[in-house]
C-alpha positions as CSV (number, residue, x, y, z in Angstrom):
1,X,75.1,90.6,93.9
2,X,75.0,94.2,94.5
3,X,77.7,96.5,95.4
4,X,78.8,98.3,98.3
5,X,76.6,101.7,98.2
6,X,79.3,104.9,98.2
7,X,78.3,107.8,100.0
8,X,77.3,109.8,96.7
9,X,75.0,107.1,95.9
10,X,74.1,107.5,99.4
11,X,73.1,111.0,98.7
12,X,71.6,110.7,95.5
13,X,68.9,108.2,96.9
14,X,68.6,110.6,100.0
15,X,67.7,113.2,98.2
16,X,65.6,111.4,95.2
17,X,63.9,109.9,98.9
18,X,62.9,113.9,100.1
19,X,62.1,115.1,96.5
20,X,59.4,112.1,96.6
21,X,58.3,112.8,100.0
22,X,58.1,116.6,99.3
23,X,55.6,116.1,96.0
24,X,53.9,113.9,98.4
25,X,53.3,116.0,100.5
26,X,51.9,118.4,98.2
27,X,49.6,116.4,96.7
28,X,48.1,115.1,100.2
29,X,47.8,119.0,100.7
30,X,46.2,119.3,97.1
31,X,43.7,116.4,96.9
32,X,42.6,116.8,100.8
33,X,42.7,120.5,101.2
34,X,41.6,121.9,97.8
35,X,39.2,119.8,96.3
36,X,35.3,118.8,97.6
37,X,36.3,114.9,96.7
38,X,39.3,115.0,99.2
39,X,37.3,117.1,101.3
40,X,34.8,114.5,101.5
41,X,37.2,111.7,102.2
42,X,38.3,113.2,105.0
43,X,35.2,113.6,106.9
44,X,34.4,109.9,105.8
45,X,37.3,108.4,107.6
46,X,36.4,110.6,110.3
47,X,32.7,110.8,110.7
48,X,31.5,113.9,113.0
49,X,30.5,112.4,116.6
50,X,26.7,112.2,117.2
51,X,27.2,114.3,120.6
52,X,29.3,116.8,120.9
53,X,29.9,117.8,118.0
54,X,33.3,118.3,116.4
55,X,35.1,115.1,114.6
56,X,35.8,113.2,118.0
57,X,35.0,109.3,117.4
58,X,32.6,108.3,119.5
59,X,34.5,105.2,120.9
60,X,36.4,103.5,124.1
61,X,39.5,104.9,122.8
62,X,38.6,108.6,123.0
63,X,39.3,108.8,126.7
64,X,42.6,107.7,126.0
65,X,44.1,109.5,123.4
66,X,42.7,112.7,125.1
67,X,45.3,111.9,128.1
68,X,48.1,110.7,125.6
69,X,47.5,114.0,123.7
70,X,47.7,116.0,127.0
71,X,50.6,114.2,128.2
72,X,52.7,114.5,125.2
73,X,51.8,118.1,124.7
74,X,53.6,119.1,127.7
75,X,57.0,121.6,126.3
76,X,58.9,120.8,129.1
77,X,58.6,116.9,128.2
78,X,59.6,117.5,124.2
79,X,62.4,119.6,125.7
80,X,64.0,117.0,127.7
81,X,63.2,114.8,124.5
82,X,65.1,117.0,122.6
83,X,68.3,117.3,125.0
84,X,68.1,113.5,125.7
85,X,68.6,113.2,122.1
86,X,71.2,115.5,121.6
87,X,72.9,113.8,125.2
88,X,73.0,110.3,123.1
89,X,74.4,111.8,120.0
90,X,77.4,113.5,122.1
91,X,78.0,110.3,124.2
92,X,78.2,108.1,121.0
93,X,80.8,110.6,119.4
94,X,78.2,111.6,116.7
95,X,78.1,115.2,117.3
96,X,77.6,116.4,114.3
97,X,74.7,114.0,114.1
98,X,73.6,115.5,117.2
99,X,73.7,119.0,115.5
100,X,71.5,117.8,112.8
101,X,69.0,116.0,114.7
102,X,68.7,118.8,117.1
103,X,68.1,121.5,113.7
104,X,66.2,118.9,112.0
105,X,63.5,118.8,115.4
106,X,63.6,122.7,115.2
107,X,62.5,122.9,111.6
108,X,60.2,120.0,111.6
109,X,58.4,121.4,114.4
110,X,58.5,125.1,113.1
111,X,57.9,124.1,109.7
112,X,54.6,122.7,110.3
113,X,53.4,125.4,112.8
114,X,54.4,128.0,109.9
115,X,52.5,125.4,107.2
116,X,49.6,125.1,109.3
117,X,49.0,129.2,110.0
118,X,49.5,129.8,105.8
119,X,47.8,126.9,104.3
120,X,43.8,128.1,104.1
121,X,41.0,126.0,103.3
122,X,38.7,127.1,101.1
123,X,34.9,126.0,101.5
124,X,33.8,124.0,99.2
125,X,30.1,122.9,99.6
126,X,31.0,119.7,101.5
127,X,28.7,119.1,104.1
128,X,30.1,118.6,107.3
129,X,33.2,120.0,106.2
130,X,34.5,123.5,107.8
131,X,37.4,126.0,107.0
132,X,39.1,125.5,109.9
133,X,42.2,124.6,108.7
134,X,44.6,121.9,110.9
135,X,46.8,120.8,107.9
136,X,49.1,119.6,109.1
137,X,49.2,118.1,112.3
138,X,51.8,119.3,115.0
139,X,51.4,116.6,116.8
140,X,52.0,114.4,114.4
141,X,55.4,116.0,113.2
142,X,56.8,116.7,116.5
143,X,56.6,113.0,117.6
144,X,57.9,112.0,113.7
145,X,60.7,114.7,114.5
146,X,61.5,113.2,117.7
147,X,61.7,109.5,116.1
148,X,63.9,110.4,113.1
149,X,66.2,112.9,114.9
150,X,67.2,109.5,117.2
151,X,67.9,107.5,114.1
152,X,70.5,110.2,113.5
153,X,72.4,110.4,116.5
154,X,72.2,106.4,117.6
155,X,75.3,104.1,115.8
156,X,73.6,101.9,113.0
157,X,73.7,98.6,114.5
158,X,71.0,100.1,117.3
159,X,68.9,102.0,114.9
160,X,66.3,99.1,114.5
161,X,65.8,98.8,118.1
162,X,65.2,102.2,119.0
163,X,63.6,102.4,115.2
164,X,60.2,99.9,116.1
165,X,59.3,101.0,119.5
166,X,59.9,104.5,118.6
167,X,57.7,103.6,115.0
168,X,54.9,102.4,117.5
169,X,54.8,105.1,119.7
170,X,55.3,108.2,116.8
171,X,51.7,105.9,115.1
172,X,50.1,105.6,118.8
173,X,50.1,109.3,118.8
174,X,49.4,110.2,115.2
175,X,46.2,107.9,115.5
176,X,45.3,109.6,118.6
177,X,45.1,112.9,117.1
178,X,42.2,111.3,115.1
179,X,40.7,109.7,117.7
180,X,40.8,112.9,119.9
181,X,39.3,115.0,117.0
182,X,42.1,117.1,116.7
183,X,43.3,116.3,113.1
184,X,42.3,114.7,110.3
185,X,43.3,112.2,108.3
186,X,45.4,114.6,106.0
187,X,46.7,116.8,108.5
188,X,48.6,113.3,109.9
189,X,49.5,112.2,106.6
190,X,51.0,115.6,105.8
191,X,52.9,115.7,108.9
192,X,54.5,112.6,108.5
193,X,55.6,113.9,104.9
194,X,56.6,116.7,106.1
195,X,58.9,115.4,108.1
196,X,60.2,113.2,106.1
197,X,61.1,115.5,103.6
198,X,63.8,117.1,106.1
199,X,64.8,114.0,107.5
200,X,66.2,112.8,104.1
201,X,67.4,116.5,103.6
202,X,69.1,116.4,106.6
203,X,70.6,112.5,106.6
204,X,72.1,114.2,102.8
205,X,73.7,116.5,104.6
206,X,75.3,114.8,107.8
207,X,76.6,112.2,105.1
208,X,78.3,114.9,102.9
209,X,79.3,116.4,106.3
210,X,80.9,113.1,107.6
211,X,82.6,112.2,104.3
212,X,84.2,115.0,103.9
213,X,87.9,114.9,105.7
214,X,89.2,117.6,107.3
215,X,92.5,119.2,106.5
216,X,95.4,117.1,107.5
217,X,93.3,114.5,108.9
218,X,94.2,110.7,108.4
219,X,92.2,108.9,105.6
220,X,89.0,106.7,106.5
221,X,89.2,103.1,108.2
222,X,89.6,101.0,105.2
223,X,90.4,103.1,102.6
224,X,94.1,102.7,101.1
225,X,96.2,106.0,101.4
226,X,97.6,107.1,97.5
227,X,100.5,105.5,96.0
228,X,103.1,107.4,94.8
229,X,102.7,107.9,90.7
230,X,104.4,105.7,88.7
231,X,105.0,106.9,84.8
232,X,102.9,103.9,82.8
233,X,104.7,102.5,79.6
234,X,104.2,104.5,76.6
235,X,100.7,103.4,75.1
236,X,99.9,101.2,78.3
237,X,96.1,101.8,80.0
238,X,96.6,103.1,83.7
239,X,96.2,100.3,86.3
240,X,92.3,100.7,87.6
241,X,91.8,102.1,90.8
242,X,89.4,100.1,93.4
243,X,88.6,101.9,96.9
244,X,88.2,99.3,99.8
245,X,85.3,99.5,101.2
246,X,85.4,101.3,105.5
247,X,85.4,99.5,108.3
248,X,81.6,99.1,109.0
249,X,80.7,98.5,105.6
250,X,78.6,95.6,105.2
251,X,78.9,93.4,102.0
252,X,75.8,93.6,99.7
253,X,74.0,90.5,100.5
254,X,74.3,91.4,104.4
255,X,72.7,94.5,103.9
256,X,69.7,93.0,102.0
257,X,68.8,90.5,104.9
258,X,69.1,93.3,107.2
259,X,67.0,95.7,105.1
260,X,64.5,92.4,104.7
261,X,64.9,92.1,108.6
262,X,64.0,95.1,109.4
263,X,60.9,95.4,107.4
264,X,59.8,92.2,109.4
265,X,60.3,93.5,112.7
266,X,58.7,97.1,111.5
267,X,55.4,95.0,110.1
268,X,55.6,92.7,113.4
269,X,55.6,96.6,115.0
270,X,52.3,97.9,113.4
271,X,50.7,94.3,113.7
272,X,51.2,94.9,117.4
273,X,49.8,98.2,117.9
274,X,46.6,97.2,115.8
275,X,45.7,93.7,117.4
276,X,45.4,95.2,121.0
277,X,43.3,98.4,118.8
278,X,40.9,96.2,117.8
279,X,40.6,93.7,120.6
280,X,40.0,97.2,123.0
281,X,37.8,99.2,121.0
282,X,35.3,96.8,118.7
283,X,33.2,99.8,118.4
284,X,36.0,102.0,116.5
285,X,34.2,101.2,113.0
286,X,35.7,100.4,109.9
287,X,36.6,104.2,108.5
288,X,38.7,104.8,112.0
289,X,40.4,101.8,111.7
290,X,41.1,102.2,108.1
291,X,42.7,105.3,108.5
292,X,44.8,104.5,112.0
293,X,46.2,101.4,110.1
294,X,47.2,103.5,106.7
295,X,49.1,106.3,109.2
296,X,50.6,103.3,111.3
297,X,51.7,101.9,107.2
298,X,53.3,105.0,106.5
299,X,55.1,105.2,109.4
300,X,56.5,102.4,109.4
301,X,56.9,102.8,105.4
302,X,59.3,105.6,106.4
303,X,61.3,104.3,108.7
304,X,62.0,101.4,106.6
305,X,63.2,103.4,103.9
306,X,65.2,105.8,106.5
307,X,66.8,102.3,107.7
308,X,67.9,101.4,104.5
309,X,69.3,104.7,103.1
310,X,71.6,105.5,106.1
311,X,72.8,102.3,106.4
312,X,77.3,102.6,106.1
313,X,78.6,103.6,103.2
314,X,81.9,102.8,101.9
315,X,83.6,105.7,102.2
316,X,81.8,107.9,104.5
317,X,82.5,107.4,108.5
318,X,80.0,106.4,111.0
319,X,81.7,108.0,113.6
320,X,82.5,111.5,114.8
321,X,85.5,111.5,116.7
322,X,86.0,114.7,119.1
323,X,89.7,114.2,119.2
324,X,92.0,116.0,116.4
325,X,92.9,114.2,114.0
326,X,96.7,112.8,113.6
327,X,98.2,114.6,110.3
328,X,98.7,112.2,107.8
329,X,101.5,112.0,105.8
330,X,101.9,110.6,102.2
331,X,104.7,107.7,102.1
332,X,106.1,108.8,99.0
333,X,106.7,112.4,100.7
334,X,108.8,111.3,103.9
């Protein structure tokens, strides 16, 4: 049996979990972007239509994700996004959650609008290829941006039921963006990196953040205040120390069904969003298909792992409480 996860291993895995979403994302811009095999792949999952030109899919569905895309594009609707967001993180006393989903949005949105204008791709002989370059998607990362900044700000006993619909939707419009003929496969792919790069970043930080106490402030729910020192024996081992785990801390075992739990209902989530695909649009072919199940993978690939890294730790608070905190006092001082 496993033990309770502290929140340095908390940290370590979060970053170790952006460092491998960061070369990922590097080599999705590398093998897609740079060489004539990746090149090609692309414009086989994504075959040019036979009217019109351009890589819409010539299917039911492109009707569709043209109004989803136009929909969602709206600023003022991500703006309200983004302050309903914020709203939930300050109503659940996670504020400084609600600080770093708010900066996390801001530089997952600016970051791949500044990728997209310096990244350049190079022609290389592919036909039906162009240098027009679209990596990666904004779409994509904005509604990735918007997913992953709620998991910050919502307590973690509601983060898997915000966590699937909000997988479903983030997948909906990453797969219409290649429906539409907006993005490629890559561009998606990238995104979603992207943004999962800052998302670990940021979840590193707000746990470092939270588990630090301020001055004077009372120690952590669960955690024993220090005893006075006592002088050991002469030649006699010091006593070892054991930290009780917080309040909120679930035992190892429970947090391996829950991780196993949520990785049901996240595959029940992309199982829904594909049957209905299929069943509406038979004429989607097999490369469109392909690639709107691997991006609706992914996501839910990332959430999973988001779920399971941010999960309590045993000495770092889930809370942030707006009220000062009562000075604490050691017993063997009074």
């Amino acid at each position: 049996m496993g033990r309770v996860q502290t929140s340095a291993d908390a940290r370590r895995r979060l970053f170790a979990a952006a460092a491998v979403c960061a070369v990922g994302f590097g080599a999705t811009w590398l093998l897609f972007v740079r060489t004539s095999a990746g090149q090609w792949l692309d414009g086989a999952l994504l075959p040019r239509a036979e009217r019109g030109g351009g890589y819409a899919s010539p299917t039911m569905l492109a009707g569709p994700a043209d109004l989803v895309l136009g929909r969602f594009g709206n600023p003022l609707l991500i703006g309200l996004l983004v302050i309903v967001i914020v709203m939930v993180g300050v109503l659940a006393g996670r504020i400084r959650a609600a600080v770093v989903a708010f900066l996390l949005f801001v530089c997952a949105a600016g970051g791949a609008g500044l990728a997209k204008q310096v990244i350049s791709r190079p022609e290389l002989g592919v036909v039906g290829s162009s240098t027009h370059n679209s990596f990666p998607s904004g779409h994509a990362a904005v509604a990735a941006a918007l997913l992953l900044s709620v998991l910050l700000v919502v307590p973690p006993r509601a983060r898997v039921w915000v966590a699937v619909p909000g997988a479903m939707g983030a997948s909906g419009i990453a797969a219409a963006t290649m429906v539409a003929g907006w993005h490629r496969f890559s561009d998606v792919v990238g995104s979603l990196l992207l943004v999962a790069t800052l998302y670990f970043l940021a979840a590193a930080v707000l746990n470092r953040w939270l588990a630090a106490p301020a001055p004077g402030a009372a120690p952590p729910a669960g955690v024993a205040p220090p005893l006075p020192r006592a002088v050991p024996p002469t030649g006699a081992a010091p006593p070892p120390v054991r930290a009780a785990p917080a309040a909120g801390a679930a035992p190892a075992a429970d947090t391996e069904r829950l991780s196993a739990g949520n990785g049901v209902a996240l595959v029940s989530g992309g199982t829904l969003l594909m049957v209905p695909l299929l069943a509406v649009a038979p004429d989607a072919g097999v490369p469109l298909v392909a690639a709107i199940a691997a991006i609706i993978g992914l996501t839910m690939a990332v959430v999973w792992v988001a779920l399971r890294l941010t999960r309590p730790t045993a000495n770092a608070p889930e809370a942030d409480k707006t009220k000062p905190p009562r000075a604490y006092v050691h017993p063997g001082r009074l």
